[in-house]
N, C-alpha and C positions, 0 to 999 in steps of 0.2 A: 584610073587608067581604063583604058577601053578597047575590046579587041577589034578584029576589021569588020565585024557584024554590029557594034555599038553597043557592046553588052560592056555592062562594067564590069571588070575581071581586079584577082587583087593579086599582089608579085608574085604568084605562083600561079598565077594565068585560068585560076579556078575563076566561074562566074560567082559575083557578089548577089548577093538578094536585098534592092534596096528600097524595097516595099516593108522590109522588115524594121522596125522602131527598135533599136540598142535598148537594154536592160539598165534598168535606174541599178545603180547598188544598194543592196541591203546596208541602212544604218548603221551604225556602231553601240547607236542607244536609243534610248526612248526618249522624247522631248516631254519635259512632265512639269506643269505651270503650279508650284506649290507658292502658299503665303504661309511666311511663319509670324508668328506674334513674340512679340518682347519675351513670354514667357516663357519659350521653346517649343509652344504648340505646335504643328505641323497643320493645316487646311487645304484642301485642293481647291477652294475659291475663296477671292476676296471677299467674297458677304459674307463666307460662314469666318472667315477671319476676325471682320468689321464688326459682325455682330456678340464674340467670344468677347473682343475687348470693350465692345460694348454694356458688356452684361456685370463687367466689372465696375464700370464707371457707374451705373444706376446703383447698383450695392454700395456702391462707396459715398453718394448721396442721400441714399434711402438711409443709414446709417450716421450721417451728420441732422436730417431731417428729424426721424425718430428717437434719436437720443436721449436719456432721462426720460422718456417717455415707455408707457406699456403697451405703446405698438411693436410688432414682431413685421421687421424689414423684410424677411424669409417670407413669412405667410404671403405678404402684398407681391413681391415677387411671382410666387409657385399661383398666385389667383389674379395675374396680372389681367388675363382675357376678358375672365368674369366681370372686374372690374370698370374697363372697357368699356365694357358690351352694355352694361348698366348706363353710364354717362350717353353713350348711343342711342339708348332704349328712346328718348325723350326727342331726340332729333328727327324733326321732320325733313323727309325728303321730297326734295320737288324733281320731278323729270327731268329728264336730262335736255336741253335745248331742240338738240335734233327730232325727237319726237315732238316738243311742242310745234316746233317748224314745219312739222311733217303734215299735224293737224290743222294747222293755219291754211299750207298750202291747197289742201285736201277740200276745205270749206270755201277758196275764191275758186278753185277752179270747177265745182259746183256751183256756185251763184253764179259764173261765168257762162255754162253750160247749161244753168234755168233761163238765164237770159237771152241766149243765143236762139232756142227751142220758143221762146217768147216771142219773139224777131220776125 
C-alpha cells in the first residue's frame, strides 16, 4: 500500500523500509552429511568410509594369500608404504609432456629467431 507521497506504508499507515532484506530464519538443525559402514562406524566422508571398508577387505585377502605360510599379514599391512616405496624405487620417471612441449617449443622458436636475424 502506498500513501499520497508514494511511500510504501503498512495497515497502520507506518512507512515500510523496503531497502531492508527480511531475516532468513534460524534452522531447526544442523545439516550433517555422515557415511555409516555396515559395521556401525560413523565417518563424516565417504573416503574415510571407502577406505575403513577397504582396509577390511585387503586383511581379508592378505589372509587367504598368506595362509599356512610364515608370513604375518599384520606386519605387510602396518609397512604397507615401505613396501610401496621400494617397488617405486626402480621406476623411472619421464617428464611430464608439458614440459617436454615447453622445451620443443622454446628450441623452434629460437631456430626461428636465428633465422630471421640471419635474413
Amino acid at each position: 500500500m502506498a500513501n499520497q507521497q508514494g511511500n510504501v506504508v503498512n495497515t497502520d499507515g507506518k512507512p515500510v523500509d523496503t531497502a531492508a532484506k527480511p531475516k532468513k530464519p534460524k534452522p531447526l538443525f544442523k545439516k550433517l552429511a555422515q557415511f555409516q559402514t555396515p559395521d556401525g562406524k560413523i565417518f563424516q566422508t565417504q573416503k574415510e568410509a571407502s577406505e575403513h571398508l577397504r582396509v577390511h577387505l585387503v586383511v581379508d585377502a592378505l589372509k587367504r594369500v598368506v595362509d599356512g605360510t610364515n608370513i604375518n599379514y599384520e606386519w605387510l599391512l602396518e609397512n604397507k608404504v615401505a613396501i610401496l616405496k621400494a617397488f617405486d624405487a626402480a621406476k623411472i620417471e619421464r617428464p611430464p609432456v608439458s614440459e617436454e612441449t615447453k622445451a620443443k617449443m622454446k628450441a623452434a622458436r629460437e631456430k626461428i629467431g636465428q633465422a630471421k636475424k640471419a635474413a
